[in-house]
DSSP file (Angstrom, degrees, kcal/mol; ACC not computed):
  #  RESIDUE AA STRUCTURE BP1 BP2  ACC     N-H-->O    O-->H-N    N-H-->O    O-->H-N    TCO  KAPPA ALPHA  PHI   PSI    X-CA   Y-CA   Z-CA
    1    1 A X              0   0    0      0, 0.0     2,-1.0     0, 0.0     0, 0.0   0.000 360.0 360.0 360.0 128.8    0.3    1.5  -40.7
    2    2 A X        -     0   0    0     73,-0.0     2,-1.2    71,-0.0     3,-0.1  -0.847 360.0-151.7-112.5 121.2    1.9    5.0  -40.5
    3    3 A X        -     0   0    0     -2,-1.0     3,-0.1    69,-0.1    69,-0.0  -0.585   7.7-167.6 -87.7 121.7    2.8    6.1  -36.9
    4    4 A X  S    S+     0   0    0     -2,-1.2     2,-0.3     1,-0.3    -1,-0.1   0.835  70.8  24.5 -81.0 -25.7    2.7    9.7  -36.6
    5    5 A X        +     0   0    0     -3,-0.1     2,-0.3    54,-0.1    -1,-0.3  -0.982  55.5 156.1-148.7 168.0    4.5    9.5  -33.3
    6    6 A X        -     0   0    0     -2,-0.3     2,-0.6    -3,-0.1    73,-0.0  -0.959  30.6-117.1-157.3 161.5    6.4    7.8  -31.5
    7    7 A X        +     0   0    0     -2,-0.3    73,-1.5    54,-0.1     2,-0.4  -0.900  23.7 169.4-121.8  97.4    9.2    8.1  -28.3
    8    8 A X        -     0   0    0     -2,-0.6     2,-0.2    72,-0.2    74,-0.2  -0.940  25.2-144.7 -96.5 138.0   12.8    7.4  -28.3
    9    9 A X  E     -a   82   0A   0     72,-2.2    74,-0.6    -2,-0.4     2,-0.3  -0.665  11.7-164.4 -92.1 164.0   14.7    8.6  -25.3
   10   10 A X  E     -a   83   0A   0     -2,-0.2    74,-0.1    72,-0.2     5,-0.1  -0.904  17.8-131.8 170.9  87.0   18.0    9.7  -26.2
   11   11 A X     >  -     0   0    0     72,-3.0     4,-1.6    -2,-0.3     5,-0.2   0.062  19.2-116.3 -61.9 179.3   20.5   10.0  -23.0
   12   12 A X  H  > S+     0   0    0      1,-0.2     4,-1.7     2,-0.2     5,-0.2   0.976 119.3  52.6 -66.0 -46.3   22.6   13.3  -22.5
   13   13 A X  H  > S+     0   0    0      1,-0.2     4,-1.9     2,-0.2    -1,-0.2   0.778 114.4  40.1 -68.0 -27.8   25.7   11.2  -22.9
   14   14 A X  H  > S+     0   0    0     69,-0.3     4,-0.5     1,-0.2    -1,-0.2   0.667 114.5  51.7-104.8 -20.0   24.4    9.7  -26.4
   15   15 A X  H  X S+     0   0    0     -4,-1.6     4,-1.5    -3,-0.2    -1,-0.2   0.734 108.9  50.8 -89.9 -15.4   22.9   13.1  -27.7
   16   16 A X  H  X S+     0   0    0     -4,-1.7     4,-1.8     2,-0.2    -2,-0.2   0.918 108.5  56.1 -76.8 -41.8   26.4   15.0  -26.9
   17   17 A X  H  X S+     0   0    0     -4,-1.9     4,-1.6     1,-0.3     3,-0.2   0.854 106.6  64.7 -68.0 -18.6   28.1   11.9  -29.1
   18   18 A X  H  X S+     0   0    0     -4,-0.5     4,-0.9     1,-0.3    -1,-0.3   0.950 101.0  30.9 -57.5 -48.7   25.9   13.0  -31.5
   19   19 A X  H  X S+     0   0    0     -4,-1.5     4,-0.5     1,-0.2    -1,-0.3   0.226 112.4  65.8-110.8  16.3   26.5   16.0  -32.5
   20   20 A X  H  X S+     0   0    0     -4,-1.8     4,-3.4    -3,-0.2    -1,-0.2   0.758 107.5  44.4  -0.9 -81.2   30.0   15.6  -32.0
   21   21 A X  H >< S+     0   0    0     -4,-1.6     3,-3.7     2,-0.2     4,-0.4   0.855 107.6  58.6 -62.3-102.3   29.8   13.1  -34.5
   22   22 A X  H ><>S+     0   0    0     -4,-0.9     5,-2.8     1,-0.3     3,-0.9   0.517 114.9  34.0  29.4 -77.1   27.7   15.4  -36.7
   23   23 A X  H 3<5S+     0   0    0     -4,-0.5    -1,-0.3     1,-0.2     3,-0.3   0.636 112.0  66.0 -97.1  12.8   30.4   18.5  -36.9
   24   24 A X  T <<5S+     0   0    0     -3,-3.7    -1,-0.2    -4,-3.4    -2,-0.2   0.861 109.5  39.8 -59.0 -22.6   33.1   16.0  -36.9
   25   25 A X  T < 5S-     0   0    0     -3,-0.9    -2,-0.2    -4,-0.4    -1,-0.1   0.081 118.3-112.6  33.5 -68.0   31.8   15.3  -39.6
   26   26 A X  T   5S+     0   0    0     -3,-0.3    -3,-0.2    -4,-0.2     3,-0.2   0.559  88.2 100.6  71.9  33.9   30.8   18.6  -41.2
   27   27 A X    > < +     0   0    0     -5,-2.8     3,-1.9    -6,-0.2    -4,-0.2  -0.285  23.9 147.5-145.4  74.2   27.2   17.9  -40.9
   28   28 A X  T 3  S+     0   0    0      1,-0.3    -5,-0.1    -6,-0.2    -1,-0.1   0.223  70.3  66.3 -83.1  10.0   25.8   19.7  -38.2
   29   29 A X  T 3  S+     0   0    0     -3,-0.2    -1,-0.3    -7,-0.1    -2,-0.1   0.432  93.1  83.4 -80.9 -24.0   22.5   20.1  -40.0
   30   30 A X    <   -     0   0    0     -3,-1.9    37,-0.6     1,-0.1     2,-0.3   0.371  63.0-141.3 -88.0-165.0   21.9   16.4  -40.0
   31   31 A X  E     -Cd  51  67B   0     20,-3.5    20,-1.6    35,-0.1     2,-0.4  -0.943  23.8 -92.5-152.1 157.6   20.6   14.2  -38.0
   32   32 A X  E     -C   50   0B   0     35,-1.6    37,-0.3    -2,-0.3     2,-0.3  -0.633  31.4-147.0 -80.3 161.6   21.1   10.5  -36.8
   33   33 A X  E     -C   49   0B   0     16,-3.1    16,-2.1    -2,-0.4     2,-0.3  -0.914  15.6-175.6 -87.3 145.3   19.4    7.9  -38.4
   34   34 A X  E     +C   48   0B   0     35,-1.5    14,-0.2    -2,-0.3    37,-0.1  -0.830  15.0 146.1-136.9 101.2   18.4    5.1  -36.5
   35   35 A X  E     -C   47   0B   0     12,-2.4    12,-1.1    -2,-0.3     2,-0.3  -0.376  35.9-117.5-120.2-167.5   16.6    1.8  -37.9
   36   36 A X  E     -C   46   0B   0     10,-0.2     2,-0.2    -2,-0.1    10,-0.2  -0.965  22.3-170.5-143.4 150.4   16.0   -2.1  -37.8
   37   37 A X  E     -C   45   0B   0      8,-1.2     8,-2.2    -2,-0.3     6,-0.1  -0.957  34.0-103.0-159.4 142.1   16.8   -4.4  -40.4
   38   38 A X  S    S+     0   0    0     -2,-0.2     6,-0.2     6,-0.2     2,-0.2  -0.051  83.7  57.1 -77.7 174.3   15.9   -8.2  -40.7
   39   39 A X     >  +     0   0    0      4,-0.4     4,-0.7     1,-0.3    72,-0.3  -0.555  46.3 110.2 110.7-176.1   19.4  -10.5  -39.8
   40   40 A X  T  4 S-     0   0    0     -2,-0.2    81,-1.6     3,-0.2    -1,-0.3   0.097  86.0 -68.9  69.9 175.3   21.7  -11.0  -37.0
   41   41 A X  T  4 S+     0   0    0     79,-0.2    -1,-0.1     1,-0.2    82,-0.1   0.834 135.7  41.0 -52.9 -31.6   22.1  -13.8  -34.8
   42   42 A X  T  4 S-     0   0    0     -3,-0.2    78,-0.3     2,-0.2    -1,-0.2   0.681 122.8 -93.2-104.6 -32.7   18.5  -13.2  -33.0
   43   43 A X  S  < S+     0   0    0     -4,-0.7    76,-1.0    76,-0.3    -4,-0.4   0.309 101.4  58.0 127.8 -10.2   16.3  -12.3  -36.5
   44   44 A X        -     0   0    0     -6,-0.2    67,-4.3    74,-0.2     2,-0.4  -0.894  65.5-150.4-155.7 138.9   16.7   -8.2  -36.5
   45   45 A X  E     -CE  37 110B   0     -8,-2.2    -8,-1.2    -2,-0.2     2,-0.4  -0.806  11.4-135.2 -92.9 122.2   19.6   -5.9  -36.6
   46   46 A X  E     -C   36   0B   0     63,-0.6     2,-0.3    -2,-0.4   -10,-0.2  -0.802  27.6-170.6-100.6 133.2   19.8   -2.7  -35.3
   47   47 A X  E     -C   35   0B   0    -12,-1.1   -12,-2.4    -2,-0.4     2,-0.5  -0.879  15.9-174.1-125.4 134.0   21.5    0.2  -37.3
   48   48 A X  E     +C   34   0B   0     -2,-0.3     2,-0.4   -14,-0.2   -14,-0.2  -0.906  12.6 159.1-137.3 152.9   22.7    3.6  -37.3
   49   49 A X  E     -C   33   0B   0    -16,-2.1   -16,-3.1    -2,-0.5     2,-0.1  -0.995  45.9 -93.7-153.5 161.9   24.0    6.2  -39.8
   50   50 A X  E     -C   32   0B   0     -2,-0.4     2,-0.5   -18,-0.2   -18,-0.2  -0.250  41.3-168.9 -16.2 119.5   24.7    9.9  -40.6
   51   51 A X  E     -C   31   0B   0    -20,-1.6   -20,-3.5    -2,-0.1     3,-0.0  -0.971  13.5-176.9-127.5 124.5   21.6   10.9  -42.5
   52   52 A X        +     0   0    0     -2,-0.5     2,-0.3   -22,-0.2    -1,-0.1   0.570  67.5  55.4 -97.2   9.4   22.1   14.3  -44.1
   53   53 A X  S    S-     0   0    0    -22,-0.1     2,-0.4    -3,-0.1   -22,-0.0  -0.863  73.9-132.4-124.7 153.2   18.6   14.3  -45.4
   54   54 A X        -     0   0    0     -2,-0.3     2,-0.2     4,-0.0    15,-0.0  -0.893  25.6-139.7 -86.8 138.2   15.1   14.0  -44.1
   55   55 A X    >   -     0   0    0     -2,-0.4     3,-0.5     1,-0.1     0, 0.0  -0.665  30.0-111.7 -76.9 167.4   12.6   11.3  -46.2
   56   56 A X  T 3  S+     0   0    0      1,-0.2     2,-0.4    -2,-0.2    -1,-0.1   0.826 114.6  42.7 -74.2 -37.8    9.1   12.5  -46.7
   57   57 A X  T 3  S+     0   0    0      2,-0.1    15,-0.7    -3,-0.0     2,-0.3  -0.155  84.9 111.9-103.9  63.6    8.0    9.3  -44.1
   58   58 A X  E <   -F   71   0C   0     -3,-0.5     2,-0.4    -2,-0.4    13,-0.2  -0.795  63.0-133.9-105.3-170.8   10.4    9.5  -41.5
   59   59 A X  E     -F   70   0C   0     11,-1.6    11,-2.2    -2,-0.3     2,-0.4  -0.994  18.6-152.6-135.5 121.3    9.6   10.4  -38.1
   60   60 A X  E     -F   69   0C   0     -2,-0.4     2,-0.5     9,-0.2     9,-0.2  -0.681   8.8-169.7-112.6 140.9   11.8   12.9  -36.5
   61   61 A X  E     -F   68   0C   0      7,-1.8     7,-2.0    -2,-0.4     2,-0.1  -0.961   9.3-154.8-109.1 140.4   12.4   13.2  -32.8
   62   62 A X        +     0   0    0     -2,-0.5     3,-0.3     5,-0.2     2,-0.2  -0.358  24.0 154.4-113.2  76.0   14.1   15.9  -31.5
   63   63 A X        -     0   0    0      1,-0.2    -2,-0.1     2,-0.1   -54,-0.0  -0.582  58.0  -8.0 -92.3 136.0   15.8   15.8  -28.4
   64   64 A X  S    S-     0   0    0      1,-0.2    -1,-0.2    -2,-0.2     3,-0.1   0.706 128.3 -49.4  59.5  25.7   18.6   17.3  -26.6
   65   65 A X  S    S+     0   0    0      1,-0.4     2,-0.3    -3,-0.3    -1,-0.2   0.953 117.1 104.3  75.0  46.3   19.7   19.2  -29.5
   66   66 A X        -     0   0    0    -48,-0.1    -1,-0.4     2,-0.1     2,-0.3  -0.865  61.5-132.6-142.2 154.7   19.6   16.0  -32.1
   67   67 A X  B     -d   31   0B   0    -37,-0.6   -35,-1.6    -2,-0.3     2,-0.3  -0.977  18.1-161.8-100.9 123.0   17.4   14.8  -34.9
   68   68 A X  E     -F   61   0C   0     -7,-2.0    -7,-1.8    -2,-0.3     2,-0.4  -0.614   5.6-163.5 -80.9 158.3   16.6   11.1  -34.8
   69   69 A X  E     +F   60   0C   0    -37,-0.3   -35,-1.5    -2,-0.3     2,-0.3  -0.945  15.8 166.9-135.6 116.8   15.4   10.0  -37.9
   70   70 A X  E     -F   59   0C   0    -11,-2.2   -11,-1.6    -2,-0.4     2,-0.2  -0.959  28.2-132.2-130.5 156.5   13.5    6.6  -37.9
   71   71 A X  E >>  -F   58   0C   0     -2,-0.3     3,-5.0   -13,-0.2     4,-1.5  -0.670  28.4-102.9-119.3 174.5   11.5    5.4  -40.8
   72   72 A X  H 3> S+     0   0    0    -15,-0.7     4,-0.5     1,-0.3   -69,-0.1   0.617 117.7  51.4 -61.6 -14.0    7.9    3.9  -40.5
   73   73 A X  H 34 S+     0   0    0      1,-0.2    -1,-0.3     2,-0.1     4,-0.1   0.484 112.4  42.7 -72.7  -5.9    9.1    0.3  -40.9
   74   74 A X  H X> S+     0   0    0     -3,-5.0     3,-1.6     2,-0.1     4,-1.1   0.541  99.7  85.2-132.6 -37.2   11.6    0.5  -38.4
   75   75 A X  H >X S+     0   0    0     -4,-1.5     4,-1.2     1,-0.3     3,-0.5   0.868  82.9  54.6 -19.1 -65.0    9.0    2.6  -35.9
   76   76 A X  H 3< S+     0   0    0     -4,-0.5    -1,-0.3     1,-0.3    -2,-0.1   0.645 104.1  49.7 -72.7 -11.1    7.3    0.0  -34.4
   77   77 A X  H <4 S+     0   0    0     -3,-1.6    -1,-0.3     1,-0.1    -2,-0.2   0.238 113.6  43.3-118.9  21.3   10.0   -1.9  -33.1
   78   78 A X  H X< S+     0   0    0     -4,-1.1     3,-2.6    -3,-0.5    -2,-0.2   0.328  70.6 139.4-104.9 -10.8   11.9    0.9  -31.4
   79   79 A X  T 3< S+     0   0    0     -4,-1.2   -71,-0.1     1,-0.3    21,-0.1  -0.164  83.5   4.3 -55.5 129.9    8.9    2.4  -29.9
   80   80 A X  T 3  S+     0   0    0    -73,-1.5    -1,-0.3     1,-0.2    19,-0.2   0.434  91.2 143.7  38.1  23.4   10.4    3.3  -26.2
   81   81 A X    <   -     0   0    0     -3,-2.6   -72,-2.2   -74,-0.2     2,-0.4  -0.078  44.4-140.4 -45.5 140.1   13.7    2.2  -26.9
   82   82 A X  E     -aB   9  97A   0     15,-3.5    15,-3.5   -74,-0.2     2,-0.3  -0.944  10.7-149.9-114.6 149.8   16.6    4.5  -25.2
   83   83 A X  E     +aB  10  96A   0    -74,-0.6   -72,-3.0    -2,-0.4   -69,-0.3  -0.965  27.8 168.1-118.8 131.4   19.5    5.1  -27.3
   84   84 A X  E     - B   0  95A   0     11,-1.7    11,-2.2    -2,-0.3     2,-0.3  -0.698  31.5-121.1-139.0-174.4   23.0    5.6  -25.3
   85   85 A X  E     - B   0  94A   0      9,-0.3     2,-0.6    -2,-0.2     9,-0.2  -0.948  26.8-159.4-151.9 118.3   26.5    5.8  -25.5
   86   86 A X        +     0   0    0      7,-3.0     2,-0.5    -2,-0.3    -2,-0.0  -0.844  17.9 179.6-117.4 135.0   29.0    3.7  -23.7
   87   87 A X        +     0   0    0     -2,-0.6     2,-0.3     5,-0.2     5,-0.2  -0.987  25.8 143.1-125.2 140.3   32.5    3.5  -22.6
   88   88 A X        -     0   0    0      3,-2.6    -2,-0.0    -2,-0.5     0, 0.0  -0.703  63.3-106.7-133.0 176.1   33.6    0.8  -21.0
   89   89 A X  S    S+     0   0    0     -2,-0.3     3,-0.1     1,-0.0    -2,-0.0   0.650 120.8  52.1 -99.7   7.6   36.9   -0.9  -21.2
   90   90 A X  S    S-     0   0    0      1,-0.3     2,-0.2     0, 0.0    -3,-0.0   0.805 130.6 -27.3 -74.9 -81.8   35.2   -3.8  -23.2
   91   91 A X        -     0   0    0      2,-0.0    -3,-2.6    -4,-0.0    -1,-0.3  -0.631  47.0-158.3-130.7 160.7   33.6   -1.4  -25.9
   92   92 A X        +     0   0    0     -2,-0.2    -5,-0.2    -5,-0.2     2,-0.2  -0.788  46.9 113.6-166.6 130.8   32.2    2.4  -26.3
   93   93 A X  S    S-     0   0    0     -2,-0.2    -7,-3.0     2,-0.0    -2,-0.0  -0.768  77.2 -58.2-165.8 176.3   29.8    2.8  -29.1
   94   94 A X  E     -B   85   0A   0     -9,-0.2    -9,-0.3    -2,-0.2     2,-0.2  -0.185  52.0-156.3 -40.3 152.2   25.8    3.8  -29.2
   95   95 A X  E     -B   84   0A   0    -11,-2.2   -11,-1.7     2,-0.1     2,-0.1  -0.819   6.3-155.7-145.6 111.4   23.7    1.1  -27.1
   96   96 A X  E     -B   83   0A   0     12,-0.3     2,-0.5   -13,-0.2   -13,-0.2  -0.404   4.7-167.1 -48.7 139.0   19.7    0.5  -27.9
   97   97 A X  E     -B   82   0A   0    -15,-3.5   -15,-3.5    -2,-0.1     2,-0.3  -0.891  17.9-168.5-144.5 132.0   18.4   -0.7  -24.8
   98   98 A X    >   -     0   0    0     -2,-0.5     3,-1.1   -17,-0.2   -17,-0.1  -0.764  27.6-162.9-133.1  64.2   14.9   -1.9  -26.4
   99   99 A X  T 3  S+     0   0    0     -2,-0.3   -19,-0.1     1,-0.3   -21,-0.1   0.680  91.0  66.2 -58.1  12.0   11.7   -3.1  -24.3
  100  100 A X  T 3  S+     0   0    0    -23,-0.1     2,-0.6   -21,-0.1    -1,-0.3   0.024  85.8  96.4 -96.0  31.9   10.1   -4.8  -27.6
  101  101 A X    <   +     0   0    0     -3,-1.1    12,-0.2     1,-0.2     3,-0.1  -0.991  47.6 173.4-115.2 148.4   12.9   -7.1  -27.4
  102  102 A X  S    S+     0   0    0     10,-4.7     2,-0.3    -2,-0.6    -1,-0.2   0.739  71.7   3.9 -86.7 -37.8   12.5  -10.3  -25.9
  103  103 A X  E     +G  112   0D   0      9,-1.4     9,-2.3   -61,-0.0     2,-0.3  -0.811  68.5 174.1-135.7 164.5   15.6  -12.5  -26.4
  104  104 A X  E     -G  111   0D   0      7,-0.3     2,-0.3    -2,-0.3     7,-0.2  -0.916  33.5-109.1-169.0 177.5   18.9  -10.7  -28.4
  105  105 A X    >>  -     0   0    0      5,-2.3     3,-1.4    -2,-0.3     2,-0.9  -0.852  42.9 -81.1-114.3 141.0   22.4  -12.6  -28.7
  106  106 A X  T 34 S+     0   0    0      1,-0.4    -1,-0.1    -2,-0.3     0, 0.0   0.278 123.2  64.5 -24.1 -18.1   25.7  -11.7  -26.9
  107  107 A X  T 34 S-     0   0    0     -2,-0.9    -1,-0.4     3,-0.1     0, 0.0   0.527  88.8-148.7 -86.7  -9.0   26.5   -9.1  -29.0
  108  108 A X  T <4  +     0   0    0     -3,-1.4   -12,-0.3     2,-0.2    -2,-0.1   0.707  68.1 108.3 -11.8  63.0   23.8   -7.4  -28.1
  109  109 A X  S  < S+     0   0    0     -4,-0.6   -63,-0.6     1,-0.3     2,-0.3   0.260  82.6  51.6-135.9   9.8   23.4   -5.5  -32.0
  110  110 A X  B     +E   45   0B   0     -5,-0.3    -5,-2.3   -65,-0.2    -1,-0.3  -0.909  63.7 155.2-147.5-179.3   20.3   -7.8  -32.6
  111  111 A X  E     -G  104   0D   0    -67,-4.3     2,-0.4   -72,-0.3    -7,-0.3  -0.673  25.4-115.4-134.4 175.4   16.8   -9.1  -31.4
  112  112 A X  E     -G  103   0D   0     -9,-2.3   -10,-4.7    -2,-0.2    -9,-1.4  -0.916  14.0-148.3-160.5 160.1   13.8  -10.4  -31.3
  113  113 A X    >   -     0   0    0      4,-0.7     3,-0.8    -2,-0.4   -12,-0.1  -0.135  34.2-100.5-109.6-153.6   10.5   -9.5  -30.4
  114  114 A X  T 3  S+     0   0    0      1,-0.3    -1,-0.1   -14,-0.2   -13,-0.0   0.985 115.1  60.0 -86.9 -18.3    7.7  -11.7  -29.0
  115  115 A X  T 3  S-     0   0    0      1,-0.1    -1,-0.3     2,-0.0    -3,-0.0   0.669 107.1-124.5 -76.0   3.8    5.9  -12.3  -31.5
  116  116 A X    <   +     0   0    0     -3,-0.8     2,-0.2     1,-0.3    -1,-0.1   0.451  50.6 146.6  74.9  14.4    8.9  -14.1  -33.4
  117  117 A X        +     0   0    0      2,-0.1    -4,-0.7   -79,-0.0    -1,-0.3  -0.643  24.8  68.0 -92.1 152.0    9.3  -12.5  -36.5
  118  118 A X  S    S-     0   0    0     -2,-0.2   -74,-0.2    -6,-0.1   -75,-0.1  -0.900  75.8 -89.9  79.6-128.8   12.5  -11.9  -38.5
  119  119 A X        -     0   0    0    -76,-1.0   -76,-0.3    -2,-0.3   -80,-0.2  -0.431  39.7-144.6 175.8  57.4   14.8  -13.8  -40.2
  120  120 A X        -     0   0    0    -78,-0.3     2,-0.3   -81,-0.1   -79,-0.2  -0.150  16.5-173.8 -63.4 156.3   18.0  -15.2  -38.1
  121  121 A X        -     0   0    0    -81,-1.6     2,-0.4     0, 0.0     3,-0.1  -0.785  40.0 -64.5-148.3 152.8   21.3  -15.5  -39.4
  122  122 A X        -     0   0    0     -2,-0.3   -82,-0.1     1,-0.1   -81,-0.1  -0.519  67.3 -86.4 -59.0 126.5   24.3  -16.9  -38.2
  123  123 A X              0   0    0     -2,-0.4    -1,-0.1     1,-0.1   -83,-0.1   0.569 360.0 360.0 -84.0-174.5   25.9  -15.2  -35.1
  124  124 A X              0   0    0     -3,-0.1    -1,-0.1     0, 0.0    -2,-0.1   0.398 360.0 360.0-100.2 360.0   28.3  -12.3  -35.4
């Protein structure tokens, strides 16, 4: 299935840490990437990196002055996801906050969706 679009929200706070991070960086051309990948405690892992390239199937969002990058495998289970950025006095990092997930594990850095599919792994 190729989705041709699809909606991430992408707070203010989380698109400014972007592109920070970008020309901290030097790569203020780039974009994040943002994906899923089977593992973690719950059966899929959520991921992010630097991508200084586009691939031919990704699907780019562009909001608030970023490029998200997600690719088509990773689409469907981010579809209306917000992506944020937290400081707390626990933690401050990016935060998915994800309505396909149904259950995810204290760490909150994987999931699962209803239908059960993925692969779980032993907790983080």
């Amino acid at each position: 299935m190729v989705i041709e679009q699809m909606m991430i929200t992408v707070t203010d706070k989380a698109a400014l840490k972007a592109k920070s991070l970008l020309a901290d960086r030097g790569v203020e051309g780039g974009a994040l990437r943002v994906f899923v990948v089977g593992g973690g405690c719950s059966g899929y892992q959520y991921g992010m990196a630097i991508a200084r390239h586009r691939e031919d199937d990704d699907i780019a969002i562009e909001t608030e002055g970023v490029t998200i990058l997600v690719d088509q495998e990773s689409a469907p289970l981010l579809e209306g996801a917000e992506v944020d950025y937290v400081e707390d006095l626990m933690k401050s990092g990016f935060t998915i906050f994800n309505p396909n997930a149904t259950k995810s594990c204290a760490c909150g850095s994987s999931f699962q969706t209803a239908d059960g599919s993925g692969q779980a792994k032993a907790c983080c």
